[in-house]
N, C-alpha and C positions, 0 to 999 in steps of 0.2 A: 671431504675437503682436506682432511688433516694428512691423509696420504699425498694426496694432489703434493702439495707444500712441503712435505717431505722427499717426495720424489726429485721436485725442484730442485731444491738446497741441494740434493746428493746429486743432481746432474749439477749443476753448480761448482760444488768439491772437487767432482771429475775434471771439467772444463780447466779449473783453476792448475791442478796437477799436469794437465795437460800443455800449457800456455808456461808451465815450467820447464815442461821438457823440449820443448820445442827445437830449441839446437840438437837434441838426439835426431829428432826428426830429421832436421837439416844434413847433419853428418850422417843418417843412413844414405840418401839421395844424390849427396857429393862424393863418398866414397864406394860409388856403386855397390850398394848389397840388396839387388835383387827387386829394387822399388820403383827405378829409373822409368820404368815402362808407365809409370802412376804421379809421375815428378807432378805436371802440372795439376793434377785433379787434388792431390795430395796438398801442396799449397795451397790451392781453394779452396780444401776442407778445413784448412787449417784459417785459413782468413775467414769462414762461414763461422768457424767455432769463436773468431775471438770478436768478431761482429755482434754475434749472439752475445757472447759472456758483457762485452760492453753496451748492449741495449743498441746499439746503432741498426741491428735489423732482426727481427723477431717475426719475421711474414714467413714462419717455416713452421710443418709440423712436429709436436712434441717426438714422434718415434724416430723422424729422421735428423732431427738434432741428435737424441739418444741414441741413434744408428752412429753416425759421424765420429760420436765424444765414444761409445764402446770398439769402433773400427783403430780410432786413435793409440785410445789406452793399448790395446793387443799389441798395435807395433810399435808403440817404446816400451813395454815390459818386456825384459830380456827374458823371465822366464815363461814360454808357452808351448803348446806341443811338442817344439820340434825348438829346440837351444839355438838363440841366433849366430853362438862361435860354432857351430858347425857351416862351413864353409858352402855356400849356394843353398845345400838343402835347407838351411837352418832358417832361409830368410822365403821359403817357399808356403810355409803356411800364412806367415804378416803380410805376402803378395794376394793369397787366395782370400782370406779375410778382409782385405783393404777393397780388393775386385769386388766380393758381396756384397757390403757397404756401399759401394759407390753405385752397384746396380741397381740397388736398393732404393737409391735416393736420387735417382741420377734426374729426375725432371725436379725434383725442389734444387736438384745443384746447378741446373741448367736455369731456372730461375732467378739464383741468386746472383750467379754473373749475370745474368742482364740488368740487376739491380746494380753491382756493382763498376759495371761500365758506366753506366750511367751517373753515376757517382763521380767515377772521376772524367767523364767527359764534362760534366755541371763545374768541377772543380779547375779543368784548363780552361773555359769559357771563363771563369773567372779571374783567373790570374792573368790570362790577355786581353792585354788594352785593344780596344775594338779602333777602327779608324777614327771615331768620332771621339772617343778617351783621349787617344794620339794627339788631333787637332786641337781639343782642348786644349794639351798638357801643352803643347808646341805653341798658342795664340799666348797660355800662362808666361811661360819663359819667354816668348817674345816678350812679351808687356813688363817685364820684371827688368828683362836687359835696357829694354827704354829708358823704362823709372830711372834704372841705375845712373843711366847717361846723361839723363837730365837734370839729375841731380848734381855729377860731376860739375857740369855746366853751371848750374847757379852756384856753388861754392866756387868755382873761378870766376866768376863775377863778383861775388861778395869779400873773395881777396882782394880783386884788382880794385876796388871800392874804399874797401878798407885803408890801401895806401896811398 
C-alpha cells in the first residue's frame, strides 16, 4: 500500500512540473518543431493531465495517466536522446515518443473526449436560456415596466392632489 501512495504523490510531482511547463508545450506547437502532426491529441493530453491532477476526471487507468504524464515530461525536457536545438532531427525522438504514448492510450484518450464533450455540451445548455427561461425573463420585464408605469401614474395623482 505504502508504494501504491508513493507512486501516487510522484505521479502527482510529475503532473505538477508538467502544468508548469505548459507554455514550452505551447511554444514547441506554435513554432512548428516537429509536433504539429500531434497539436490536437497533445492538447487533450494536456487537458486529460490537468483534469486528472484537478480531481475533475479520474475514470482513467493508473498506467495510462503514467503513459501521458512520462510522454509529457520527454518533450519538454530539452535534454533527451537526440538535443531539441538540433534542427528537425532534434525534435524527431519527442515526435516518436509522444506517437507511443498516444497509441498506447489511445481508447482511454478517445474516452476521455467523450467525457469532455460532454462537459462542455452540459455547460452551453446551461448558460442558454432555453424559450421558456426567455419567456419568463421577457413576462419579468414586462411586469416591472408596468409596475414602473403605474407607479409613475399614482405619483401624478398624488401631485395633482397635493395642490
Amino acid at each position: 500500500m505504502a508504494d501504491k501512495e508513493k507512486d501516487n504523490k510522484s505521479l502527482m510531482d510529475s503532473i505538477r512540473i508538467i502544468l508548469g511547463k505548459e507554455d514550452k508545450i505551447n511554444d514547441q506547437l506554435e513554432n512548428g518543431r516537429g509536433l504539429e502532426r500531434y497539436a490536437k491529441d497533445l492538447l487533450l493530453l494536456m487537458s486529460l493531465v490537468k483534469d486528472y491532477y484537478q480531481g475533475n476526471y479520474r475514470n482513467i487507468p493508473y498506467k495510462t495517466i503514467s503513459a501521458a504524464v512520462v510522454g509529457l515530461l520527454y518533450v519538454i525536457n530539452p535534454i533527451d536522446l537526440i538535443p531539441d536545438f538540433i534542427p528537425f532531427i532534434g525534435q524527431i525522438d519527442d515526435a516518436l515518443v509522444l506517437k507511443f504514448c498516444l497509441k498506447l492510450m489511445e481508447k482511454d484518450l478517445l474516452k476521455y473526449k467523450t467525457w469532455k464533450d460532454k462537459q462542455s455540451a452540459s455547460k452551453d445548455k446551461d448558460s442558454k436560456p432555453t424559450n421558456k427561461k426567455l419567456k419568463d425573463k421577457n413576462k419579468s420585464t414586462a411586469k416591472a415596466d408596468k409596475d414602473e408605469e403605474s407607479k409613475a401614474e399614482d405619483d401624478k395623482v398624488d401631485t395633482k392632489k397635493s395642490t
